[in-house]
C-alpha positions in Angstrom: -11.6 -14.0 22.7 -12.9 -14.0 19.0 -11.7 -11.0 16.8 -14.8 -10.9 14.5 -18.3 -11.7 15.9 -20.8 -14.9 14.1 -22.5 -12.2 12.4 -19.6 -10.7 10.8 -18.5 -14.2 9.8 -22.1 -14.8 8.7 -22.0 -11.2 6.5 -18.2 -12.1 5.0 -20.0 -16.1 3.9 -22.6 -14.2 2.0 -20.6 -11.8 0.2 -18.4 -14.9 -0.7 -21.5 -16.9 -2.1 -22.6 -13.9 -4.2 -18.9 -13.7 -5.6 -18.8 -17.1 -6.5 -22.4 -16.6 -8.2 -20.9 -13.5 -9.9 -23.8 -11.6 -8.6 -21.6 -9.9 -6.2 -21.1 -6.0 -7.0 -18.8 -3.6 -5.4 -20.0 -0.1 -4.3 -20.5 3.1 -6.3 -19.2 1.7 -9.6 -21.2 -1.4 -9.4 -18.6 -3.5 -11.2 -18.6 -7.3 -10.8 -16.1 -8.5 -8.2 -13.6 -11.2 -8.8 -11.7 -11.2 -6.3 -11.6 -13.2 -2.9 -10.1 -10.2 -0.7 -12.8 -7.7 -2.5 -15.2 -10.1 -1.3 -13.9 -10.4 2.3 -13.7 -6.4 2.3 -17.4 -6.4 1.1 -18.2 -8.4 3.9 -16.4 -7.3 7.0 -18.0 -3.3 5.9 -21.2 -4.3 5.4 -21.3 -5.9 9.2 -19.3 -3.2 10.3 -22.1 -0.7 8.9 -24.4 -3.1 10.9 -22.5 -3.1 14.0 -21.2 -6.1 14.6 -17.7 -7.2 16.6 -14.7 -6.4 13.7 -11.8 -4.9 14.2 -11.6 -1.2 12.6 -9.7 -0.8 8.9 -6.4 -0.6 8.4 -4.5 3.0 8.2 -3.0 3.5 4.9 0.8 4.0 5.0 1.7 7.4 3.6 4.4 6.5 1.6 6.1 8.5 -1.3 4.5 8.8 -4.9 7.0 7.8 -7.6 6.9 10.7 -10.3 8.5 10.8 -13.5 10.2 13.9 -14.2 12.2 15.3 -17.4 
């Protein structure tokens, strides 16, 4: 059983195109994105926001902050 649905594969080819165009531009910012995981990540949320078949995000691990101190 496929992970991701067509449409989702469909949404990640797009955002690839655009990239390689340079016309691809990531969210509030609106800076130009470079690179291939951005792109991906563009991709699988913008058929994620449209309901197609992809497995939900990744938790971020909690781990400890390095601080300076004096």
């Amino acid at each position: 059983m496929p992970k991701y649905s067509k449409r989702a594969s469909k949404k990640v080819e797009k955002a690839m195109r655009e990239r390689k165009k340079g016309t691809l531009r990531s969210g509030r910012s609106g800076k130009k994105v470079r690179s291939k995981k951005q792109a991906i990540a563009i991709g699988l949320a913008q058929a994620r926001r449209e309901g197609a078949k992809v497995p939900p995000k990744r938790k971020k691990s909690g781990g400890k902050r390095k601080t300076s101190r004096k």
